[in-house]
C-alpha positions as CSV (number, residue, x, y, z in Angstrom):
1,X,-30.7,-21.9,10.9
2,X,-30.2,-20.3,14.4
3,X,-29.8,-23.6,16.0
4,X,-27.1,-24.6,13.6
5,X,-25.4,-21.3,13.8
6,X,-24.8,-21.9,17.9
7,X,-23.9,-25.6,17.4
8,X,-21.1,-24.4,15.2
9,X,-20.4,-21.5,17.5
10,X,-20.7,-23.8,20.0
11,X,-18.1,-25.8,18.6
12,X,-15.3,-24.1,17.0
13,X,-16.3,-20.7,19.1
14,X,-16.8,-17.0,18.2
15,X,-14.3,-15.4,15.3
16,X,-14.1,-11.9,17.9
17,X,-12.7,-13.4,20.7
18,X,-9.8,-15.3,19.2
19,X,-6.8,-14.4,20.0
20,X,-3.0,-14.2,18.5
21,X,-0.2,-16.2,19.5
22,X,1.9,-13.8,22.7
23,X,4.8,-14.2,20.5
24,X,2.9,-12.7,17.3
25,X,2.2,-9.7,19.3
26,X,4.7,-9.0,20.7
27,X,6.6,-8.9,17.1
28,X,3.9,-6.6,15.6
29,X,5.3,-4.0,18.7
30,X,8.6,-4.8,19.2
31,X,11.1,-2.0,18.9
32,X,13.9,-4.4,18.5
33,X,12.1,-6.2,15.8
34,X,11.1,-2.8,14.1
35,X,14.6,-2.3,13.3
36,X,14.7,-5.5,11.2
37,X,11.3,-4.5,9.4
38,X,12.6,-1.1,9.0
39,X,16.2,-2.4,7.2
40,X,13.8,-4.9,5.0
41,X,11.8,-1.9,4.1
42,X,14.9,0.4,3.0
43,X,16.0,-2.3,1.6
44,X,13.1,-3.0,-1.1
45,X,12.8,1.0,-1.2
46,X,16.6,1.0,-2.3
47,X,15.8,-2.2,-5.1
48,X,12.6,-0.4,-6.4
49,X,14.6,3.1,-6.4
50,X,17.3,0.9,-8.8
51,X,14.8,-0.5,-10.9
52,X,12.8,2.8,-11.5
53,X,15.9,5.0,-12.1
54,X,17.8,2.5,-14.3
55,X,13.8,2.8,-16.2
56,X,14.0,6.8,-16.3
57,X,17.7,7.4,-16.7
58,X,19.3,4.5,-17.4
59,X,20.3,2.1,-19.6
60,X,16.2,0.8,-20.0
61,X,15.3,4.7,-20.3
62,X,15.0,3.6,-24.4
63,X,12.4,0.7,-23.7
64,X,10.3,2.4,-21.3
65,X,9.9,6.6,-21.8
66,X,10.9,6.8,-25.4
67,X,9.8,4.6,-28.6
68,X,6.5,4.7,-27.7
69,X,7.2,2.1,-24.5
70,X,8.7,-0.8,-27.1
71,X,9.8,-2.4,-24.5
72,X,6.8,-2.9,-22.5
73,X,4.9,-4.0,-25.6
74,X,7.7,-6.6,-26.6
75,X,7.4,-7.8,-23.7
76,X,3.6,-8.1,-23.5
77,X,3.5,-9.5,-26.8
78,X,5.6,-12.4,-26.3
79,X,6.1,-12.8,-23.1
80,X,4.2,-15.8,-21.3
81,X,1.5,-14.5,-19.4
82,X,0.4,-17.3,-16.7
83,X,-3.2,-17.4,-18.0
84,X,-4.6,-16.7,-21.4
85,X,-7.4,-14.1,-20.2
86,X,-4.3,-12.2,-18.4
87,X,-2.4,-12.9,-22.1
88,X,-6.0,-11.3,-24.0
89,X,-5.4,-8.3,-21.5
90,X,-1.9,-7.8,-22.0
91,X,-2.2,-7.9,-26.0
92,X,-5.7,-5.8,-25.9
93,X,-5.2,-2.9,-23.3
94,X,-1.1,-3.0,-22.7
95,X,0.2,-3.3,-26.4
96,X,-1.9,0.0,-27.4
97,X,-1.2,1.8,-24.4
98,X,2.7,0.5,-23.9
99,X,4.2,4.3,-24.0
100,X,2.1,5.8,-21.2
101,X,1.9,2.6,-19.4
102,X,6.1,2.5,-19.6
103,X,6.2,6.0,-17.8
104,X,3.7,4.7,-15.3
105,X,5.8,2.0,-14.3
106,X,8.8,3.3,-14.2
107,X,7.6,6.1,-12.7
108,X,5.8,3.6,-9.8
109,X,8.5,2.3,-9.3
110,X,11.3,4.9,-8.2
111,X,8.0,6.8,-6.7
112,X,7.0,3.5,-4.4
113,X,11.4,3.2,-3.5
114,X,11.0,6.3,-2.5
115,X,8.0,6.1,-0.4
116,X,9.5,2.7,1.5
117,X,13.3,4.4,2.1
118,X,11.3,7.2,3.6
119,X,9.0,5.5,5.5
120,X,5.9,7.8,4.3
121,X,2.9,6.1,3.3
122,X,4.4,2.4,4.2
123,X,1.3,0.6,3.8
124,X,0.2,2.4,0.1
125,X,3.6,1.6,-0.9
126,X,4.0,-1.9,0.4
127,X,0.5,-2.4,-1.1
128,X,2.0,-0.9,-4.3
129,X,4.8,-3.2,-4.4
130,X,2.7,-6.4,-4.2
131,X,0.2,-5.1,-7.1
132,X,3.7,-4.0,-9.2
133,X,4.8,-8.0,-8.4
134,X,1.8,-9.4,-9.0
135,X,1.6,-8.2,-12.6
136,X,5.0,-9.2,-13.5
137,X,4.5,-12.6,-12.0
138,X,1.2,-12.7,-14.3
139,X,3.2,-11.6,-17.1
140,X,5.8,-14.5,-17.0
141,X,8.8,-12.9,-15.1
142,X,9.5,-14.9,-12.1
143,X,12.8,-13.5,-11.0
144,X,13.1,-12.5,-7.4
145,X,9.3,-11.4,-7.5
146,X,8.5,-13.7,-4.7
147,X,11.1,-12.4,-2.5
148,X,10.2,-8.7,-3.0
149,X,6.5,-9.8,-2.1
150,X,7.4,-11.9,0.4
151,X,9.0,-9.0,2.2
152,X,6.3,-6.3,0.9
153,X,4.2,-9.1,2.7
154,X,6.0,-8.4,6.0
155,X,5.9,-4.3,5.7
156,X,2.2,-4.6,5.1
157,X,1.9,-6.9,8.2
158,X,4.0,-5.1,11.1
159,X,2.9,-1.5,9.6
160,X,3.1,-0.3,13.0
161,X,6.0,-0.9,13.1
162,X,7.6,-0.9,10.1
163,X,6.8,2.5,9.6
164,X,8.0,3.4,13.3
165,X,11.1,4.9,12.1
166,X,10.0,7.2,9.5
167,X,7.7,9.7,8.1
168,X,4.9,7.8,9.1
169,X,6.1,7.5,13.0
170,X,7.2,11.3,12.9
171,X,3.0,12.1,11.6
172,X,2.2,9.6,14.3
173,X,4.2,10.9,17.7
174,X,3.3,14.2,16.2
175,X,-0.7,13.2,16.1
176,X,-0.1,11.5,19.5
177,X,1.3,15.1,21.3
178,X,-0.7,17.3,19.5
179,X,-4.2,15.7,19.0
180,X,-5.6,19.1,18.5
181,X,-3.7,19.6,15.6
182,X,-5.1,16.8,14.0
183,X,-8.7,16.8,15.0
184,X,-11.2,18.1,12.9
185,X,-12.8,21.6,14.4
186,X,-16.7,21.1,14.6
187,X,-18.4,24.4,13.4
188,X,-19.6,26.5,16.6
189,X,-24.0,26.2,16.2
190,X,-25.9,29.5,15.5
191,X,-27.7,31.0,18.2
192,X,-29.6,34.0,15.8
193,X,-32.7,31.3,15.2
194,X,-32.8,30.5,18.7
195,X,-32.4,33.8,20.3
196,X,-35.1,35.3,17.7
197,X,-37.3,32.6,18.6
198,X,-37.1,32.9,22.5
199,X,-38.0,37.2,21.6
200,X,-40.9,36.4,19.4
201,X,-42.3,33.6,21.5
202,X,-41.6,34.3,25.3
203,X,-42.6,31.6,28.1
204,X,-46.0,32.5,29.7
């Protein structure tokens, strides 16, 4: 087994020392390109603030916090779910559970807009986005799903980044001037045992 193990090292080389491409470096620290990350992430903060307002106070208010969540059980009952175990779990767990499951997505959504515009918690809410997209894309609704993941893709990626001009980068320059602030105090070791041990027990 060892010998195979260093003819394939041998061959295609060790995992830890490869290396990215120069030019995909230099785009995860760019400052020029974090401006373009940072206007795609205000940008998908701005759709998912749309989508979860129009959901709390707007015209699909109805459909999602009122009625029990009927529209989030219509459309897990006949939508078309891209596999039939993710159609059993849409018709077991989301039917019975559509009014507290509407709130939870609508509030999600404005919660994760609001998190990406801000630039606090990029990665949780990029992260959020993608697990938001993946269940409507499981649950039949195509739409511009791939796009918004696409560019939660890209957040997720260049988080350094991304995040550079917001909350997060604030936390970060703050954590970077001030480690102290941020570091954890250790708790100072008791001498009592010690000292009482050195009286009792003096060195000949």
């Amino acid at each position: 087994m060892a010998s195979l193990q260093n003819a394939v090292t041998a061959s295609i080389g060790e995992p830890a020392k490869r290396t990215n491409l120069p030019v995909w470096e230099g785009l995860k620290s760019s400052k020029l390109a974090a401006l373009a990350w940072t206007a795609m992430r205000v940008w998908l903060g701005v759709m998912w603030i749309q989508a979860g307002s129009a959901k709390i106070w707007g015209a699909e208010a109805a459909a999602f916090l009122h009625n029990n969540g009927a529209g989030v059980a219509g459309f897990a009952a006949h939508g078309t779910p891209a596999y039939s175990w993710w159609g059993s779990f849409l018709h077991g767990f989301v039917v019975p559970n559509a009014g507290a499951l509407g709130v939870l997505i609508a509030v999600a959504e404005f919660s994760i807009g609001v998190a990406l515009v801000a630039g606090l918690f990029t990665r949780v809410a990029a992260l959020g986005s993608l697990a938001l997209l993946f269940t409507y894309v499981m649950s039949g609704t195509a739409s511009v799903c791939a796009f918004y993941a696409a560019i939660a893709i890209v957040i997720l990626v260049m988080w350094r980044t991304s995040s550079w001009i917001g909350i997060d980068g604030l936390i970060s320059a703050c954590r970077q001037r001030h480690p102290s602030l941020f570091r954890a105090h250790q708790p100072i070791p008791s001498t009592r045992g010690t000292v009482g041990t050195a009286v009792a027990h003096p060195v000949a």
